[in-house]
C-alpha positions in Angstrom: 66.1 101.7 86.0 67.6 105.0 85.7 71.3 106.0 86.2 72.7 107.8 89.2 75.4 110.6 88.3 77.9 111.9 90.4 80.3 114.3 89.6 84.6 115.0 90.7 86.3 118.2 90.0 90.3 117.8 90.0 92.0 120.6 90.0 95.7 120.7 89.1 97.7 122.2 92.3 101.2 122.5 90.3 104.8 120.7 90.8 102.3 117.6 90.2 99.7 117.5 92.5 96.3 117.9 92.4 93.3 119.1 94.4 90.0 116.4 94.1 87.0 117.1 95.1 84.5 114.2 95.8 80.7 114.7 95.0 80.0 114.8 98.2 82.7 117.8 99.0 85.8 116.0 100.5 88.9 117.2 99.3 91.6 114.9 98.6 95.8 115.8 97.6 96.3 113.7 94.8 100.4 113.2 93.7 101.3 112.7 90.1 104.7 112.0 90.6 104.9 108.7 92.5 109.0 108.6 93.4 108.3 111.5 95.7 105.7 109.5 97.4 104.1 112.5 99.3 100.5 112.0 98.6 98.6 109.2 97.1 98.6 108.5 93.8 95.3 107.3 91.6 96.5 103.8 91.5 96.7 104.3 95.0 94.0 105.6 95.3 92.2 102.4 93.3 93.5 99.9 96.2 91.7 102.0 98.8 88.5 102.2 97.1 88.5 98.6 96.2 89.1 97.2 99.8 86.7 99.8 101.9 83.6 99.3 99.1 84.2 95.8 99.6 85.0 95.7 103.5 81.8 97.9 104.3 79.6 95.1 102.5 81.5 92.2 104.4 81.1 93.8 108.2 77.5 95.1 107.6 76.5 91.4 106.3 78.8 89.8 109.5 77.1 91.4 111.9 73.2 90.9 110.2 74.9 87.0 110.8 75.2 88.2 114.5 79.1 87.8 114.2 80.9 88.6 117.0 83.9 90.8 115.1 86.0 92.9 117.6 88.5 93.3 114.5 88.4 93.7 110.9 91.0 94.7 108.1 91.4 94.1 104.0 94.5 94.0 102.5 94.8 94.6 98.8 97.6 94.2 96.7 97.6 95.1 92.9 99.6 93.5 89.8 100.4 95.7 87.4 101.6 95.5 83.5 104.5 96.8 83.0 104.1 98.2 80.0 101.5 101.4 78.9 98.9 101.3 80.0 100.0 100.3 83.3 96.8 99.0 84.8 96.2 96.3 87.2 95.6 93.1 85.7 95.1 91.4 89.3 94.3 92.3 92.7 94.4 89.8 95.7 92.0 91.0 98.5 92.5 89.3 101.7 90.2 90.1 104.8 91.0 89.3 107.9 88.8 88.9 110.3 89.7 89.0 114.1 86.8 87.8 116.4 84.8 85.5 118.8 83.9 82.0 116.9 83.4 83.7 114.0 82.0 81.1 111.5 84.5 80.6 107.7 81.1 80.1 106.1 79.4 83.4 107.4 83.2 84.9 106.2 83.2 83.0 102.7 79.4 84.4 102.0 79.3 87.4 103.2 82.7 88.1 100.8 81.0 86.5 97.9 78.0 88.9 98.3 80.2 91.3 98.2 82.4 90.8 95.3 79.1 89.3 93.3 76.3 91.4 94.2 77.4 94.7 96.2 80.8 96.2 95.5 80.3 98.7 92.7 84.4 99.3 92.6 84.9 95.4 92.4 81.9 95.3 89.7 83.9 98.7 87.7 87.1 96.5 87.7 86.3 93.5 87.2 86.1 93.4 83.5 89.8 94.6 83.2 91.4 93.2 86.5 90.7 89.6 87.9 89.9 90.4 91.5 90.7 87.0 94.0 89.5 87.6 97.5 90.8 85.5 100.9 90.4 85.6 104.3 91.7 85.0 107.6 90.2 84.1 111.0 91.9 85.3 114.5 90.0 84.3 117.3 90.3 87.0 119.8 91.2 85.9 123.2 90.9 89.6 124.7 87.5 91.4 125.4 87.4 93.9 123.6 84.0 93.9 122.3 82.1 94.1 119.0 83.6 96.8 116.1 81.4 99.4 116.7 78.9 100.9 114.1 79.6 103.5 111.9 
């Protein structure tokens, strides 16, 4: 199997910021200085990619189950060292799930797809961070119908 390469330019912006560019051509303010708190950081940055490779797995396979999901969010909080480096040595993803009779087992498998066979960020991290996933069910009593495709 051959490798796929992608390639991101980050350009420094000054007064600690900078300019990425995604391989795809999205531009994205990065902040260096995180007390100022006006852009996200790359930590930051590293929560977001985590939960949305994992949470676009977990919907797709929920609705291949024929889930009935009219809501869907990942939460993911990081623990970091406190000395240098500062990396994350554990992050808790928790999914919740808001729908119609949706089934825990199509939840707990479609997550453990996800984190064993799909995510490429949870894959990257996993040998430096221990990732624990969770979930929660909220049966929707409103109609508001399925989350639509993307």
């Amino acid at each position: 199997m051959g490798q796929k390469e992608t390639k991101a330019t980050i350009n420094f912006a000054e007064n600690d910021y900078f300019v990425g560019v995604t391989p795809s051509g999205h531009a994205q303010v990065i902040e260096a200085n995180s007390d100022r708190g006006t852009a996200a950081t790359p930590m930051e940055l590293l929560l977001l990619a985590l939960g949305s490779c994992t949470g676009v797995d977990v919907v797709s396979i929920l609705r291949k189950k024929r889930q009935q999901v009219t809501g869907y969010s990942i939460e993911v909080l990081g623990q970091r060292r406190e000395e240098f480096p500062r990396s994350y040595t554990q992050l808790d993803v928790k999914h919740i799930v808001r729908g119609h009779n949706i089934s825990p087992q199509a939840v707990a498998r479609a997550i453990d797809l996800s984190e064993t066979k799909y995510c490429s960020v949870a894959a990257t991290l996993r040998g430096t961070a221990k990732i624990v996933s969770s979930y929660e069910i909220i049966e929707d009593i409103g109609d508001q119908g399925p989350v639509p495709d993307s």
